[in-house]
LUMRO-255630 format. One record per residue (C-alpha): residue number from 1; z, x, y. Coordinates in Angstrom, 2 decimals. Example, Ala and Ser with C-alpha at 12.3 -4.5 7.8 and 13.67 -1.06 7.14 Angstrom:
BEGIN
GUZA 1 7.80 12.30 -4.50
GUZA 2 7.14 13.67 -1.06
This chain:
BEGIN
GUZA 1 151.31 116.58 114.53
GUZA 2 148.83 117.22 117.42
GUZA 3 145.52 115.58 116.92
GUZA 4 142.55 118.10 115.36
GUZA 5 140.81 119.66 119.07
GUZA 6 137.68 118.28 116.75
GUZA 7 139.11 114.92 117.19
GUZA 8 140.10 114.85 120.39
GUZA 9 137.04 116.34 121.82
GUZA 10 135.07 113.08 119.68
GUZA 11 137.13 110.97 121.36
GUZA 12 137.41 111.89 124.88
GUZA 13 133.36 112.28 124.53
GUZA 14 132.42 109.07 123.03
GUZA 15 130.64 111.06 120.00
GUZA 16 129.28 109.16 117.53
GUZA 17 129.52 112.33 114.68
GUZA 18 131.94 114.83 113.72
GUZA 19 131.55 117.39 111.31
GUZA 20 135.05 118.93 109.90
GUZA 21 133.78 121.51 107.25
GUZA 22 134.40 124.92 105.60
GUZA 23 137.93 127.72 105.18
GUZA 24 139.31 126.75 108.68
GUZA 25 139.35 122.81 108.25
GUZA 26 140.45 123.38 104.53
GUZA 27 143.41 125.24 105.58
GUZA 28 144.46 122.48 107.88
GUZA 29 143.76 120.04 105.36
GUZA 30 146.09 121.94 102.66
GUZA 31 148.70 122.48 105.04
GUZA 32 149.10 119.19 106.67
GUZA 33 146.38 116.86 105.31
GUZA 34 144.01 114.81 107.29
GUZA 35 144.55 114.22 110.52
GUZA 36 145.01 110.31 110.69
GUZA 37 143.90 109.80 114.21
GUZA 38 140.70 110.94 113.00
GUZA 39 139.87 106.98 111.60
GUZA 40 140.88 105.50 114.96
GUZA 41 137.36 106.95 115.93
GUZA 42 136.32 103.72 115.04
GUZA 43 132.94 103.85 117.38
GUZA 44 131.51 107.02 115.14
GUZA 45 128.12 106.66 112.85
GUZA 46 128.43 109.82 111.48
GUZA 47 131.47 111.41 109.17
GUZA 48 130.88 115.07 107.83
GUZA 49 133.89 116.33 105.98
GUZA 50 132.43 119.07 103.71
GUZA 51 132.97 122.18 101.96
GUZA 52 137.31 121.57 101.88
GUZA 53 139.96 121.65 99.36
GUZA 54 139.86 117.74 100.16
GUZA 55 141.02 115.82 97.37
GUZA 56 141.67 112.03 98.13
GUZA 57 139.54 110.30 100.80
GUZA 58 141.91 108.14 102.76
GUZA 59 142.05 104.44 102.55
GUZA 60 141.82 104.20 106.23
GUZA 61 138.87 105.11 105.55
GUZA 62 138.47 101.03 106.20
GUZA 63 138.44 101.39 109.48
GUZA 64 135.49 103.39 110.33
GUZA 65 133.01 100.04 110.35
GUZA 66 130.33 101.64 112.50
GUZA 67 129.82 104.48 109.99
GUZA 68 126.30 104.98 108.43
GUZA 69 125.96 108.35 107.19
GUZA 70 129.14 109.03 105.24
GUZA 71 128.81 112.86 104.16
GUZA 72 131.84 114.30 101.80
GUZA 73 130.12 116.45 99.76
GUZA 74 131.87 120.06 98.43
GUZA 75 134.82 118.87 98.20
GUZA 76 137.62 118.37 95.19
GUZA 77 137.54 114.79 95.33
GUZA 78 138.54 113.29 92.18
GUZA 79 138.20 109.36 92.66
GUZA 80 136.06 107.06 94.51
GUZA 81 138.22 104.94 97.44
GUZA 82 136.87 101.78 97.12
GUZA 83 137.62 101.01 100.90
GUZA 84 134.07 102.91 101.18
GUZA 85 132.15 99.83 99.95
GUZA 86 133.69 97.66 102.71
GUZA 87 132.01 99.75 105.25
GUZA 88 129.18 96.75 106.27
GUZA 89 126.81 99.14 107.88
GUZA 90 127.18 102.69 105.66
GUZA 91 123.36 104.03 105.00
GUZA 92 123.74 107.03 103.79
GUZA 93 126.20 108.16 101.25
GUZA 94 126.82 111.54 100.01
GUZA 95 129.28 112.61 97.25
GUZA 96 127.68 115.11 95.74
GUZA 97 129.91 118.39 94.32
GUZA 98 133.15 116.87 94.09
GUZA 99 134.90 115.94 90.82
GUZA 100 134.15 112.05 90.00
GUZA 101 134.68 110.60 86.92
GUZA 102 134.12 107.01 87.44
GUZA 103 132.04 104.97 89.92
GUZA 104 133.44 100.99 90.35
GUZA 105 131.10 98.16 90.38
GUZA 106 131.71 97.21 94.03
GUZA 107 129.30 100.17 94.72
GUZA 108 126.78 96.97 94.63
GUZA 109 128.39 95.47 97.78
GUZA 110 126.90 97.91 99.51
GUZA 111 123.70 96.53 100.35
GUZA 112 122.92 98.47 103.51
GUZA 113 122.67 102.04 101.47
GUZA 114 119.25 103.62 101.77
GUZA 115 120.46 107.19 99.72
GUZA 116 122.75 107.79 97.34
GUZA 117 123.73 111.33 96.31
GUZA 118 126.35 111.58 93.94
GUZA 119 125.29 114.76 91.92
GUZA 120 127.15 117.16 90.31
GUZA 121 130.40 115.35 89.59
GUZA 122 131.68 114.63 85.96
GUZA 123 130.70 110.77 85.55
GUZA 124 130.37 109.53 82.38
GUZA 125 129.10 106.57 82.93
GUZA 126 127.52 104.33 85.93
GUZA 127 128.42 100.76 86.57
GUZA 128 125.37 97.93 86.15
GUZA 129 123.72 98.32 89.40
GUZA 130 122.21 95.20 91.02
GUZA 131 119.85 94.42 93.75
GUZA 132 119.50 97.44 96.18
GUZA 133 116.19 96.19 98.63
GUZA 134 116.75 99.23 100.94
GUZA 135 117.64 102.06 98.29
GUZA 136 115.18 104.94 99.03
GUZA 137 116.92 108.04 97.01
GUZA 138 119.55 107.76 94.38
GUZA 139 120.74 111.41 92.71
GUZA 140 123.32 111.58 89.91
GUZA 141 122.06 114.85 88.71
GUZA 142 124.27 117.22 86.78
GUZA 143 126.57 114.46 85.35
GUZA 144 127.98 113.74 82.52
GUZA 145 125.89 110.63 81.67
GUZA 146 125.00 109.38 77.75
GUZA 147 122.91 106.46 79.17
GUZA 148 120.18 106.08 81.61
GUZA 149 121.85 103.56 84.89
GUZA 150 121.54 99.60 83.61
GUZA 151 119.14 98.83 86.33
GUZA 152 117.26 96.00 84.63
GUZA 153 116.28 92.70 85.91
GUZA 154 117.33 94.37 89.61
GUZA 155 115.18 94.82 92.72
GUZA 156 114.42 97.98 94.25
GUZA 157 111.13 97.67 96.31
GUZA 158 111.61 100.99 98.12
GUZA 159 113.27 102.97 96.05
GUZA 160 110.86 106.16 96.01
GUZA 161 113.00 108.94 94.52
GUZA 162 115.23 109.57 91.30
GUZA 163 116.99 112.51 90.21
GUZA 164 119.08 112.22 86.98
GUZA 165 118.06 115.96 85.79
GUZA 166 120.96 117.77 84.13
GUZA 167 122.83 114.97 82.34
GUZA 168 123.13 114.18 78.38
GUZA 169 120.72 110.96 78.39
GUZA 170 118.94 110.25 74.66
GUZA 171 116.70 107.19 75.53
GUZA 172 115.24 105.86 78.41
GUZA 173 114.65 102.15 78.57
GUZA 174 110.84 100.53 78.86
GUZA 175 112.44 98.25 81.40
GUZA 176 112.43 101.09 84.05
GUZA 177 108.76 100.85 84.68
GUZA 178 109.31 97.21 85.53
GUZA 179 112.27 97.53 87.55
GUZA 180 111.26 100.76 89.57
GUZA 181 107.79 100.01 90.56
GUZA 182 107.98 101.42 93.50
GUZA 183 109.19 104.83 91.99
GUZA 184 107.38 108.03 93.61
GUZA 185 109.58 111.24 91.96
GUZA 186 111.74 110.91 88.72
GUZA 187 113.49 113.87 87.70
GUZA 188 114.81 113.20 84.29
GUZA 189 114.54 116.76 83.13
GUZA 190 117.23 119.05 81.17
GUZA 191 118.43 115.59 79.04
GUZA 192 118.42 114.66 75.22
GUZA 193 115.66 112.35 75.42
GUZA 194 113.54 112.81 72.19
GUZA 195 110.87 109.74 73.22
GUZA 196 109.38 108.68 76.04
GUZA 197 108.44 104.85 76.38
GUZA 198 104.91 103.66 77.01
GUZA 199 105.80 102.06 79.83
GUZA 200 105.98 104.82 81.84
GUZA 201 102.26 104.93 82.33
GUZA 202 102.39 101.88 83.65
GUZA 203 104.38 102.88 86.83
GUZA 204 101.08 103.08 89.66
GUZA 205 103.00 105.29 92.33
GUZA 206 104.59 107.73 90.07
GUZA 207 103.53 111.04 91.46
GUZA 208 106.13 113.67 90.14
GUZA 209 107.48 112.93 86.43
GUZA 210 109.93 116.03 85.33
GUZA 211 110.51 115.80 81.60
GUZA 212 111.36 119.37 81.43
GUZA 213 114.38 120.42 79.12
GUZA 214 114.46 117.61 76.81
GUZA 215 113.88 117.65 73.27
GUZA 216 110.59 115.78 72.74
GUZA 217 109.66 115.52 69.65
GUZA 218 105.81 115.09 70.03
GUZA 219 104.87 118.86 70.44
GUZA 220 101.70 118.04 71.98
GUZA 221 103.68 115.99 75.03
GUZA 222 106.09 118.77 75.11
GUZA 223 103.49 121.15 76.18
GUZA 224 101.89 119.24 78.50
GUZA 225 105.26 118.85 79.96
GUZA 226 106.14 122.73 80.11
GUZA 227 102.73 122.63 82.16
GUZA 228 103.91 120.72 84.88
GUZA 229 100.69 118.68 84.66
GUZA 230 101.87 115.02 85.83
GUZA 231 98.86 113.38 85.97
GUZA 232 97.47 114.80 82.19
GUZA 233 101.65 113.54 80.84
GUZA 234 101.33 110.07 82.12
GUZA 235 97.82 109.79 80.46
GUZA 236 99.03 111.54 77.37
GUZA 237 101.84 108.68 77.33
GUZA 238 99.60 106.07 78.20
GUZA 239 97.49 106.79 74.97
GUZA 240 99.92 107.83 72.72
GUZA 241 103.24 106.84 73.51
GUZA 242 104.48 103.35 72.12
GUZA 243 106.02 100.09 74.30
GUZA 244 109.52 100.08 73.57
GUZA 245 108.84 96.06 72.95
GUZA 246 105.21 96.57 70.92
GUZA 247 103.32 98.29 68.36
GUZA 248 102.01 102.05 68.96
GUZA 249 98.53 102.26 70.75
GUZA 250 95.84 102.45 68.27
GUZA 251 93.60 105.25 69.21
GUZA 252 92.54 107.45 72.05
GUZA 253 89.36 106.15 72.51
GUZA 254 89.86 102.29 72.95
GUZA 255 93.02 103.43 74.62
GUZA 256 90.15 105.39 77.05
GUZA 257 87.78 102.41 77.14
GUZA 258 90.37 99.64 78.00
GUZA 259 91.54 101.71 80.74
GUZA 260 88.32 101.82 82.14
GUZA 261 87.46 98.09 82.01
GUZA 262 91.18 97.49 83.34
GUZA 263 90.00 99.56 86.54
GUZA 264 86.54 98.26 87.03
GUZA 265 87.07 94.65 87.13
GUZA 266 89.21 93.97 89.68
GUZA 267 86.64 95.75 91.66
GUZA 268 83.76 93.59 90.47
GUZA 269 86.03 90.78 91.57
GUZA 270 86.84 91.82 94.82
GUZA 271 83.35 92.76 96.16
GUZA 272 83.39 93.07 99.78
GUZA 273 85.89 90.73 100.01
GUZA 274 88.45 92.97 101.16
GUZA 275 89.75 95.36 103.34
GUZA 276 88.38 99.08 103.70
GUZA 277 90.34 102.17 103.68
GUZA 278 87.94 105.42 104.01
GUZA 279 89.89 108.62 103.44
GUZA 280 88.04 111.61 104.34
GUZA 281 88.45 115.22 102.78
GUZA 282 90.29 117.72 104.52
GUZA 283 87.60 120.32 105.97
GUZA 284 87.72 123.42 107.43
GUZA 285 87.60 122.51 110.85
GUZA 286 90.92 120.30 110.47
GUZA 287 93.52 120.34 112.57
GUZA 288 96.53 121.56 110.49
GUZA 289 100.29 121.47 110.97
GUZA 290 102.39 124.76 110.57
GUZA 291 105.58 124.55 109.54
GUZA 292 108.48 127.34 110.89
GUZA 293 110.58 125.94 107.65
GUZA 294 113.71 128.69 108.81
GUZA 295 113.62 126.69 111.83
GUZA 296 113.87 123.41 110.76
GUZA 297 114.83 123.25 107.28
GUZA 298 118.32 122.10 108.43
GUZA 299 117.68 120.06 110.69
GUZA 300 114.72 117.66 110.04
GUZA 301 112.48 119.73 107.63
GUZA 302 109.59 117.15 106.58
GUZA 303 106.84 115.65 108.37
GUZA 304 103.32 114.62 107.11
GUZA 305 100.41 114.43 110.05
GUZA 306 97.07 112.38 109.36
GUZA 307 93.99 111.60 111.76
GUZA 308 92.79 107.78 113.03
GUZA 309 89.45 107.64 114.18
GUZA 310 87.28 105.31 115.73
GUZA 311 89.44 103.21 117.40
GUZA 312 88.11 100.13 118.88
GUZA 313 91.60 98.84 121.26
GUZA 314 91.44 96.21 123.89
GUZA 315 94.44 96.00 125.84
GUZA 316 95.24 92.85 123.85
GUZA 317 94.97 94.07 120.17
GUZA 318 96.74 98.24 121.52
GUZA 319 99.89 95.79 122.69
GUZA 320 100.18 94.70 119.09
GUZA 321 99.53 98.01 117.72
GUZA 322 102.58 99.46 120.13
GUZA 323 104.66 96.32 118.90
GUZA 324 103.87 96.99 115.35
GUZA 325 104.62 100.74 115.98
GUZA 326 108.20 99.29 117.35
GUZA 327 108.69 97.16 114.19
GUZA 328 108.17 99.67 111.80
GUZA 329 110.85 101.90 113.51
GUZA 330 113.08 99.00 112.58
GUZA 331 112.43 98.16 109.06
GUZA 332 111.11 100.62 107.08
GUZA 333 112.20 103.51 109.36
GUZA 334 115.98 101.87 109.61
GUZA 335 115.76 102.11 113.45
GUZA 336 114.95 105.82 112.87
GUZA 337 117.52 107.25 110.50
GUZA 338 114.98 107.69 107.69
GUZA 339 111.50 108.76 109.57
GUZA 340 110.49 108.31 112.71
GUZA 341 106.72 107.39 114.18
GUZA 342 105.26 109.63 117.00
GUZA 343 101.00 108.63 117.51
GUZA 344 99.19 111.11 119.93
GUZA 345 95.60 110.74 121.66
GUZA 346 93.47 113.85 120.09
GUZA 347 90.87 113.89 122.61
GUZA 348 94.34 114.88 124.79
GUZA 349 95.00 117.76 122.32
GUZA 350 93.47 121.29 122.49
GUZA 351 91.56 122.79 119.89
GUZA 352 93.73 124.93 117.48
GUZA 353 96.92 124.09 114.98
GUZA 354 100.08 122.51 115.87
GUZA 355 103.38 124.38 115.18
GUZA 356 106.49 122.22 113.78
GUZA 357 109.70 123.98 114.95
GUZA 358 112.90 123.73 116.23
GUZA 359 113.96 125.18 119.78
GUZA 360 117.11 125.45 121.50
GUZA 361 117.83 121.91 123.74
GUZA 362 117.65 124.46 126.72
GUZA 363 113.65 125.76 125.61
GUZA 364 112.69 122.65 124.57
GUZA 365 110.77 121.48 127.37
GUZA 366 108.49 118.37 127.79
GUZA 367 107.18 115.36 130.28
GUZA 368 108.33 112.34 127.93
GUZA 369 106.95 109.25 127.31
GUZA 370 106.50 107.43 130.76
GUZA 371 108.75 109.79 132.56
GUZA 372 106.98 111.47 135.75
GUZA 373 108.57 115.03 135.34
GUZA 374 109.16 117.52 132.50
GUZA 375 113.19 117.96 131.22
GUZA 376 114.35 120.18 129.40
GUZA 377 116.01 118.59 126.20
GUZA 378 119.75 119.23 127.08
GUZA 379 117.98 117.81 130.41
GUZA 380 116.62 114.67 128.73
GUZA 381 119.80 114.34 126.39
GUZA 382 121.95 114.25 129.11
GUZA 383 120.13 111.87 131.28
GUZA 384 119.72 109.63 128.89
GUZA 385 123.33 109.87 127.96
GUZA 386 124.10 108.46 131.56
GUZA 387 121.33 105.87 131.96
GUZA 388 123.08 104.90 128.47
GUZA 389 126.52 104.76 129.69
GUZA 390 124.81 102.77 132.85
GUZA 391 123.39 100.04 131.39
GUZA 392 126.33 99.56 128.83
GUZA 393 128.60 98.67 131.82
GUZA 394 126.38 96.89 133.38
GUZA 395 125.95 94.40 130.80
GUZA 396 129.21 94.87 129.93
GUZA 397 128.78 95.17 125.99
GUZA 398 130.12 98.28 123.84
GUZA 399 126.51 98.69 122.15
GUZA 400 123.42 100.77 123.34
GUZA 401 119.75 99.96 123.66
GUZA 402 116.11 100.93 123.64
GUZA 403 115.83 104.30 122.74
GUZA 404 118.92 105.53 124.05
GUZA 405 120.62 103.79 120.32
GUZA 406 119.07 107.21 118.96
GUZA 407 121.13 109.55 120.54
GUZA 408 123.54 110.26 117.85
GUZA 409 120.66 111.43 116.25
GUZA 410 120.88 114.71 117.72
GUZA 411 124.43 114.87 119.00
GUZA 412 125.98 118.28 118.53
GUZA 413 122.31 119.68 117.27
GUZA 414 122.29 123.37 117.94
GUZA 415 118.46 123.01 117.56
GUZA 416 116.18 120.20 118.02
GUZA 417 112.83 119.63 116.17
GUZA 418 109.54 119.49 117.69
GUZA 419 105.69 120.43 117.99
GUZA 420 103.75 122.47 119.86
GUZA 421 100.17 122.06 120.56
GUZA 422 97.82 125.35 120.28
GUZA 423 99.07 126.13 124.04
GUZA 424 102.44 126.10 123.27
GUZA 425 102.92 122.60 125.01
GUZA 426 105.59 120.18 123.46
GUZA 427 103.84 117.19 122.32
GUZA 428 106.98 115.72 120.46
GUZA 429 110.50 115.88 120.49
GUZA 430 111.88 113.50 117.26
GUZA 431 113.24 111.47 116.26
GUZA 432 113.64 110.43 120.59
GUZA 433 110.38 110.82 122.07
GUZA 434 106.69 112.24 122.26
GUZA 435 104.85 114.07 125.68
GUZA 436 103.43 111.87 128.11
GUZA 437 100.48 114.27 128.16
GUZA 438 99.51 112.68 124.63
GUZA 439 100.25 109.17 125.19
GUZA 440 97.61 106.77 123.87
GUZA 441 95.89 103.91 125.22
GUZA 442 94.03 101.20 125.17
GUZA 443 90.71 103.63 125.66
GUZA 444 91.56 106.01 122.92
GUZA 445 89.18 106.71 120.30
GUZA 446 90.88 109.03 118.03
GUZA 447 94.72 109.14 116.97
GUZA 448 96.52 111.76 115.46
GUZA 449 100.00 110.06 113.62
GUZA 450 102.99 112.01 112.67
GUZA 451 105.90 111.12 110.52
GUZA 452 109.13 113.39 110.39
GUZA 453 112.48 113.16 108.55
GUZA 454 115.44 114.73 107.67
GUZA 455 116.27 112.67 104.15
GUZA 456 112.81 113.32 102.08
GUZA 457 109.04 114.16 102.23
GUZA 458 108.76 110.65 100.00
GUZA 459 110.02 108.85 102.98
GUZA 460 107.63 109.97 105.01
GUZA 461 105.08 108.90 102.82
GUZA 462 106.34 105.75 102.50
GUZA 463 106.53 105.18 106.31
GUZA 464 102.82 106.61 106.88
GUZA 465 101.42 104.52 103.83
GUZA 466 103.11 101.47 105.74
GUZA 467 101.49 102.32 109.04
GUZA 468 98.26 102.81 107.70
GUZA 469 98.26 99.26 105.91
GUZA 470 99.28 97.31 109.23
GUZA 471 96.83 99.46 111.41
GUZA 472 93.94 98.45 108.83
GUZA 473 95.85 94.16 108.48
GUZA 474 95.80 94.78 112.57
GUZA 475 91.69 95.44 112.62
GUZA 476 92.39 99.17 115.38
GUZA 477 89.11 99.76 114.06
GUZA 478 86.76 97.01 114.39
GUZA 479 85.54 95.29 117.23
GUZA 480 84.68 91.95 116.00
GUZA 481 87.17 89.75 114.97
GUZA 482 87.17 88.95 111.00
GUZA 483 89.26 88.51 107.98
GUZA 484 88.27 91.90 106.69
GUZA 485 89.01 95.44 108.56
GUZA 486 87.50 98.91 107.97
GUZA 487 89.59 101.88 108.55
GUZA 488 88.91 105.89 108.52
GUZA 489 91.36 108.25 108.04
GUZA 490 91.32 112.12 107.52
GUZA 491 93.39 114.27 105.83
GUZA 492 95.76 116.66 107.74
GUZA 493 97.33 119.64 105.36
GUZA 494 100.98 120.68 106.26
GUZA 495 101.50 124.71 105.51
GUZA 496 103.65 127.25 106.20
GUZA 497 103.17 130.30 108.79
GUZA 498 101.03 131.88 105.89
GUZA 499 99.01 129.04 105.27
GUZA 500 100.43 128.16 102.19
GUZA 501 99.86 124.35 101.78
GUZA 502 103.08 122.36 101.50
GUZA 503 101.82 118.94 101.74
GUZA 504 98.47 116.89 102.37
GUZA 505 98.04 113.24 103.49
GUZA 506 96.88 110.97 102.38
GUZA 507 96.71 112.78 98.56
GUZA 508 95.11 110.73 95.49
GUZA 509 98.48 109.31 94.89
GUZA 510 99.03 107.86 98.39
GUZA 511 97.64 104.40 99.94
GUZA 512 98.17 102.57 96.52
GUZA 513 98.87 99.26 97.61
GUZA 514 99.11 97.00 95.49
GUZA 515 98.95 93.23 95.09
GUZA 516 96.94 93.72 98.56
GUZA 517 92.73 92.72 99.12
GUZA 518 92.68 96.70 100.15
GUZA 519 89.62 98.98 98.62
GUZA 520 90.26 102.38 99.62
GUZA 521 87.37 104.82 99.30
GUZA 522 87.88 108.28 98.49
GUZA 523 85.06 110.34 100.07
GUZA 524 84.18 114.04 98.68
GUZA 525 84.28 117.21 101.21
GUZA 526 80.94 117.79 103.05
């Protein structure tokens, strides 16, 4: 059988994704099955096979050891290969819509996984699941499930997002609050859950709780539920919702009281012995971010903006700031498959909003970071396709560099993401580059930061509430040198072409960090 053109064209290109999805791929696939040459692409980090009458995923599957984003979602896929969890560097796996039953333990070998999405499936059950330290998402929604996961005694520190909605789950364990600290969004809505424990409340970066659907049996937290009022449930579980290891609170008002003296104290304690984080209000005159959400919603669809001011850099401490910035991509960005950083002088910005769009890589058209002219971004994409290829063969390895590792990124994009000042001007094209025309320095004052991704608007929050907490540890803002730092940062609202807000940064729930000497100051609107 002649190889798929899909395949062929991968090959002879060097791509690093292919997408085989929808009637004309599952036609081939029920006539003649896969096509096996397909796994000899053995350099790819992407693997789309969706929307097919696929029904068994290949065990040379094996072979594919480069693969981080493994996407087989909408498919007829009735058992889990467990060649997948030999794949050392897979990231990203997606499973969702098929027709799982079971999911085998050695799902916990793969330690690399930053998102799992294995809704809608029939499982019945999920294996024990250990030690995850770079788990972001996790979705088993509209399952079959009795029992909430057995996460206990396992680590999670990023873990932001949960969705278990849709499933047939009657209790949910106290030990979640302990074990998910880090927990942003839980969706356990449309279950059997009749309680909810009293740990809950104790879970300091829950934002989003969806208890929806369930059959509470305290009215009261029922409607207070229906109301979609997160902050008013968690306080309403707090006071009134028992420990699943003690004795039900005793009373509103001491409940009330303790609270209070559990917040002031470690602020007596702490004094000014700590670092300063001023948020100011979003006002009026604001720079905002539009959003064209047709344009990007498949592509990379969330970003979150906020504003640096009074920045104090020498050339010595804006070095560090640009290594930190480097870092980050690396860790908590996963060399830019989760989020990606962009920072842009504002005194280098006009006055107006900032659109976030997509354009064609033909109209996209910028001068990029330390470049001297302006390309086009099939322009850009190309040459930095063949200063890639270059420098491979010159040092004679089979791995790229720099930022040219981020290509795949965008390969076979019909669109690419980016934002345009008031003027129209691109100021940056992610997740590969910003404008030279906004680059910062060592004399800028004031700093507008952007975070964009394609996986989740909590990763971005994550990433920015990172950034923020190394630009105050790194003292941008202060000009003497001390063990304490002082940093101010304003609010930037995200909305659509209407105006309607979709997102504000930093909110009340952002910048909690905790276990840090940080004191962050919430100042009112002028």
């Amino acid at each position: 059988m002649a190889s798929w053109p899909e395949v062929t064209t991968a090959k002879s290109e060097n791509r690093h994704e292919i997408k085989l999805s929808g009637a004309a791929i599952s036609k081939r696939i029920s006539e003649d099955g896969l096509d096996k040459s397909l796994f000899q692409l053995t350099n790819i980090n992407l693997l789309n096979i969706s929307d097919t009458c696929l029904t068994i995923i290949p065990d040379d599957i094996k072979h594919l050891v480069n693969l981080q984003s493994l996407l087989l979602f909408g498919n007829k896929i009735s058992e889990f290969n467990e060649h997948i969890t030999s794949l050392p560097k897979l990231k990203v796996l997606d499973l969702s819509r098929n027709q799982l039953t079971r999911i085998p333990e050695s799902l916990n070998k793969m330690k690399e996984l930053t998102n799992i999405n294995l809704s809608s499936n029939q499982i019945a059950e999920m294996p024990k699941i250990g030690d995850m330290l770079n788990l972001i998402t996790l979705d088993l929604s509209n399952n079959k499930l009795t029992s909430f996961p057995d996460m206990e005694e396992a680590n999670f520190p990023h873990l932001t997002d949960i969705k278990i909605k849709c499933n047939l789950i009657e209790t949910l364990p106290g030990y979640v609050a302990k074990s998910l600290q880090s927990l942003k969004n839980f969706d356990i809505g449309d279950n059997q859950l009749k309680t909810v424990p009293g740990e809950l409340a104790s879970m300091a970066k829950l934002k989003e709780l969806n208890l929806k659907g369930n059959k509470l049996s305290d009215k009261r937290l029922m409607k207070l539920v229906d109301q979609c009022r997160t902050k008013q449930v968690i306080d309403y579980i707090r006071e009134h919702c028992p420990k699943s290891d003690s004795a039900p609170p005793t009373g509103k008002s001491k409940g009330k009281k303790g609270k209070k003296q559990e917040e002031q104290v470690p602020d007596d304690n702490i004094s000014e012995l700590c670092h300063s984080l001023k948020i100011l209000h979003v006002e009026d005159d604001t720079i905002k971010v539009k959003i064209e959400e047709n344009e990007v919603w498949n592509i990379r669809p969330f970003i979150l903006c906020c504003v640096i001011s009074n920045l104090k850099f020498d050339e010595v401490k804006f070095k560090k700031f640009i290594q930190m910035q480097t870092k980050l991509h690396d860790t908590v960005c996963d060399k830019r498959n989760i989020a990606t950083i962009a920072t842009h002088d504002m005194a280098k910005i006009p006055p107006g909003d900032i659109v976030y769009t997509a354009k064609p890589p033909k109209h996209l058209k910028l001068i990029p970071l330390s470049r001297a002219k302006a390309f086009t971004g099939e322009q850009l994409f190309q040459q930095l396709q063949a200063e890639a290829e270059s420098l491979r063969k010159e040092k004679k390895r089979n791995v790229y560099s720099g930022i040219h590792k981020y290509l795949y990124l965008l390969e076979g994009k019909p669109k690419y993401p980016c934002l345009q000042d008031s003027q129209g001007r691109v100021i940056s094209f992610p997740p590969i580059t910003n404008s030279d025309d906004t680059k910062m320095s060592h004399e800028s004052k004031t700093m507008l930061v952007e975070v964009t991704s394609h996986s989740s608007l909590g990763s971005c929050k994550t990433v920015m509430d990172k950034l923020l907490h190394e630009c105050l540890l790194l003292g941008v803002a202060d000009e003497e040198e001390g063990p304490y730092h002082t940093l101010t940062v304003q609010q930037v609202k995200v909305v659509d072409m209407e105006g309607n807000l979709k997102s504000v940064y930093p909110s009340r729930t952002d910048c909690v960090f905790e276990g840090a000497p940080v004191k962050v100051y919430r100042l009112p609107k002028k």
